[in-house]
C-alpha positions as CSV (number, residue, x, y, z in Angstrom):
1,X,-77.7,-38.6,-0.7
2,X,-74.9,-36.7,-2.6
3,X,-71.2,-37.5,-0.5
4,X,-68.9,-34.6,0.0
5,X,-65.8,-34.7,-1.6
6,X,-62.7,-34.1,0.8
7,X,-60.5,-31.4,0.0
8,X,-56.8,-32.9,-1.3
9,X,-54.6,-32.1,2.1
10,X,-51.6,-32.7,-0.4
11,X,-49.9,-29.6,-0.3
12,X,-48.6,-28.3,-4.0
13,X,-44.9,-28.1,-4.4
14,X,-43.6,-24.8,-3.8
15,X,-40.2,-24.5,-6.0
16,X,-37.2,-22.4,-4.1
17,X,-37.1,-19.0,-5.2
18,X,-33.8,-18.5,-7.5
19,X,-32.2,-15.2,-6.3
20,X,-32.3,-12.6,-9.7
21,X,-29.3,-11.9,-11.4
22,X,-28.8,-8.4,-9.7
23,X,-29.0,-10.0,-6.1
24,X,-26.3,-12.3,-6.9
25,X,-23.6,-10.1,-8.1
26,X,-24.3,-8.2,-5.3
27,X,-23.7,-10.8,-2.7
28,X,-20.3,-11.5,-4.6
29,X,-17.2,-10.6,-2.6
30,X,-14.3,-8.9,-4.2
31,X,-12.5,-12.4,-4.5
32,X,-15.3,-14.3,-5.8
33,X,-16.2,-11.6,-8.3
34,X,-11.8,-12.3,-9.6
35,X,-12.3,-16.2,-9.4
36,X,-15.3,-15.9,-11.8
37,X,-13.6,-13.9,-14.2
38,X,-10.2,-15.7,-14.0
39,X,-12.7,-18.8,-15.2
40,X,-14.3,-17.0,-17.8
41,X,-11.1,-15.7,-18.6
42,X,-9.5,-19.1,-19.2
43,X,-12.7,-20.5,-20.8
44,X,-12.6,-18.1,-23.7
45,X,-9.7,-16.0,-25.6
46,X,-12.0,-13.4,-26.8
47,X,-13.5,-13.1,-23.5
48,X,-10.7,-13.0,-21.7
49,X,-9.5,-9.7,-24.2
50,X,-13.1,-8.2,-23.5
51,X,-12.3,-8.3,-19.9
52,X,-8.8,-6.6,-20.3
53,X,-10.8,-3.9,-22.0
54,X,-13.7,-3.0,-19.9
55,X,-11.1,-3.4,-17.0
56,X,-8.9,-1.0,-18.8
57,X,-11.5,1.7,-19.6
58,X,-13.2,1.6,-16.0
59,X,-9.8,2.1,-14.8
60,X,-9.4,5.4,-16.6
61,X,-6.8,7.4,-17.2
62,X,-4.6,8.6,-14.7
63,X,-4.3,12.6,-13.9
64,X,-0.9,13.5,-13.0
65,X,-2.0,16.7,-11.0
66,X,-4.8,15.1,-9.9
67,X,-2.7,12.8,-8.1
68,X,-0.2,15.3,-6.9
69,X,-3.5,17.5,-5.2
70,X,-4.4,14.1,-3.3
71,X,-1.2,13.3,-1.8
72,X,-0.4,16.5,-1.1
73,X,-4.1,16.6,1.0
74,X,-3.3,13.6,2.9
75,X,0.3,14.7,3.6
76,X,-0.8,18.0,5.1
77,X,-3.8,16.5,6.7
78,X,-1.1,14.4,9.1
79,X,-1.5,15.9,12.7
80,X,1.3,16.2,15.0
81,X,-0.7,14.9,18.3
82,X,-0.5,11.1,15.8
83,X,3.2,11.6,16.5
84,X,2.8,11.9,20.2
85,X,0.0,9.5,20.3
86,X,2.7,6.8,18.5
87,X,5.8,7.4,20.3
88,X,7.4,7.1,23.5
89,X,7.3,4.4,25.8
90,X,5.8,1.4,24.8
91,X,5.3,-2.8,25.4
92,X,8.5,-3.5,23.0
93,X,10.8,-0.6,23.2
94,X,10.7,2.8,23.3
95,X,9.5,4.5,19.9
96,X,11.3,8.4,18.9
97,X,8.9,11.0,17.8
98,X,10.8,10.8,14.5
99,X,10.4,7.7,13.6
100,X,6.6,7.7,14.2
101,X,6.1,10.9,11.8
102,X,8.6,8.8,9.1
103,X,5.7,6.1,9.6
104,X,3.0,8.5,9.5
105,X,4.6,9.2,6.0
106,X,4.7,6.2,4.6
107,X,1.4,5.4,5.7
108,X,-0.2,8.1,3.7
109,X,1.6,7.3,1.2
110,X,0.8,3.8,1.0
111,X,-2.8,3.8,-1.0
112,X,-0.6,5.8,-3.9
113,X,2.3,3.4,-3.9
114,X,-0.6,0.1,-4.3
115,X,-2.4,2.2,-7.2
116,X,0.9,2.3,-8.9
117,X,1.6,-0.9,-8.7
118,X,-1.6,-2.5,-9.7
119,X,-1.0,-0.6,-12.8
120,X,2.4,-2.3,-13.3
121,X,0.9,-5.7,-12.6
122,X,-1.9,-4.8,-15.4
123,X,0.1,-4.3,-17.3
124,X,-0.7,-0.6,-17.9
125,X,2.9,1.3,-17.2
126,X,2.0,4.5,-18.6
127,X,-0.6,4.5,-16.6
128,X,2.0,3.5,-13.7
129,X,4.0,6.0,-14.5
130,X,1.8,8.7,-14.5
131,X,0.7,7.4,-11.0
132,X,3.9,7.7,-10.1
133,X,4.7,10.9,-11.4
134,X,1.7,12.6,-9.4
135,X,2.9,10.9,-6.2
136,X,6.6,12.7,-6.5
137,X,4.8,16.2,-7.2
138,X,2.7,16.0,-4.2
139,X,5.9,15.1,-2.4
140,X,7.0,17.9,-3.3
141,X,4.8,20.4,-2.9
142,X,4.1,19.4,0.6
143,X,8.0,20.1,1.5
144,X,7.9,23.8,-0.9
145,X,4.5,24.6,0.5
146,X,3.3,22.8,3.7
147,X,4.0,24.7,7.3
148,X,2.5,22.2,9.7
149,X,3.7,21.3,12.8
150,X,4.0,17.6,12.2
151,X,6.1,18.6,9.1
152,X,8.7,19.8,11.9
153,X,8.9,16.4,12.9
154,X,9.5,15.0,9.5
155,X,11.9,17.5,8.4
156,X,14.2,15.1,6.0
157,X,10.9,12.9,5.0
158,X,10.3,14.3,1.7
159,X,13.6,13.8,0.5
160,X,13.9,10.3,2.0
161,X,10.4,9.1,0.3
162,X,11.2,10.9,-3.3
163,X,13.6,8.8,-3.8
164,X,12.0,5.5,-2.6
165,X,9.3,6.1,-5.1
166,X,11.7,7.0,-7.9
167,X,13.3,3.7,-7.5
168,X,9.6,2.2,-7.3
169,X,9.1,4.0,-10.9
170,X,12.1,2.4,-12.3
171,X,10.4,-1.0,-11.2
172,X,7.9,-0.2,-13.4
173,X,10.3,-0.7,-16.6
174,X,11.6,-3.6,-14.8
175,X,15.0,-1.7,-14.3
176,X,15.9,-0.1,-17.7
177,X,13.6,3.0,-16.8
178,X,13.8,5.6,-19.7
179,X,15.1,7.9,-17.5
180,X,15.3,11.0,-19.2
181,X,11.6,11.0,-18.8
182,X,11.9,11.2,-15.3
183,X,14.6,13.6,-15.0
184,X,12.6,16.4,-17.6
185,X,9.4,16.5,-15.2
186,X,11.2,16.8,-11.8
187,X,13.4,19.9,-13.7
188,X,9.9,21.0,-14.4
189,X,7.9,20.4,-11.6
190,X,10.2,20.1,-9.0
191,X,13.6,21.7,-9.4
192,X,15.2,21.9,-6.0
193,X,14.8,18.3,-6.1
194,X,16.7,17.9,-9.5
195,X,19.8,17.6,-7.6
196,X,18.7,15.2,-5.3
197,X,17.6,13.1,-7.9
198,X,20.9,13.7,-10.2
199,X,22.3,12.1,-6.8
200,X,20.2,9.4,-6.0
201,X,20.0,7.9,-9.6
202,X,24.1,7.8,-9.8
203,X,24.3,6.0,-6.9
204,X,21.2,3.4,-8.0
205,X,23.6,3.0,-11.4
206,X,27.0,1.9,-9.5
């Protein structure tokens, strides 16, 4: 009489799965993603230029209008209620209505500001510079064309924020700005502020 044979109860080896290619860039974090390339970077020369590059071209070109149109949306989209909700009586003080739209100001402006000054740190100052120029036009045409009530509140914020971001694109040229370049587009696209800026600049030059 034939014996059965028993059935191995060894079970086979079952590898772990290695996540593809696709799942693991897209697990990355925004830091990780920089510390790999700072490696590669430093690992090869060429590489390191190919990254400039690609980093270059998928940061496009930078629309001077284009940027005017935005900060002038998120100036005018500013609600006065904010300033109400922000001021007055509070833990640490009391807080004046204008002061909270000056912030409000600043705040919006604060995404534009960063954008130009990645581009400095790139390395890219035309780029910068355009930036730059965009974020003083939509200045601008908030305080020629803007009638919203918050604007009532920040009645002297224009003025006060042009010329912070003027000084901010003199940064850019680490302080030997070519400044006739600045002073032929605000004739063009901003001449009530031409005198402002005549102003401003002679004072930064004492």
């Amino acid at each position: 009489m034939k014996k059965k044979l028993r059935k191995s109860t060894v079970k086979p080896v079952v590898k772990p799965k290695i996540p593809s290619r696709s799942r693991i860039l897209e697990s990355l974090t925004g830091s990780d993603a920089l510390s790999i390339l700072e490696i590669l970077a430093d690992r090869d020369a060429g590489l390191a230029r190919e990254i400039d590059a690609v980093a270059g071209d998928l940061l496009g070109e930078v629309d001077v209008a284009g940027v005017a149109a935005n900060v002038m949306d998120e100036l005018v989209s500013l609600d006065v209620d904010d300033i109400f909700d922000k001021s007055g009586a509070r833990r640490d003080g009391y807080v004046d209505p204008g002061d909270a739209a000056f912030q409000m100001f600043e705040e919006a402006l604060a995404p534009f500001l960063q954008d130009m000054a990645r581009y400095r740190t790139l390395g890219l100052p035309e780029r910068a510079t355009a930036c730059c120029l965009g974020i003083l036009q939509g200045i601008y045409d908030f305080d020629e064309e803007s009638s919203t009530q918050y604007k009532e509140w920040a009645v002297d914020a224009p003025a006060e924020f042009f010329g912070q971001v003027a000084d901010a694109w003199a940064n850019i040229y680490h302080g030997k700005p070519p400044l006739s370049k600045l002073e032929s587009f605000v004739k063009e696209h901003c001449p009530r502020y031409v005198a402002l800026l005549a102003q401003h600049l002679r004072f930064r030059t004492r």
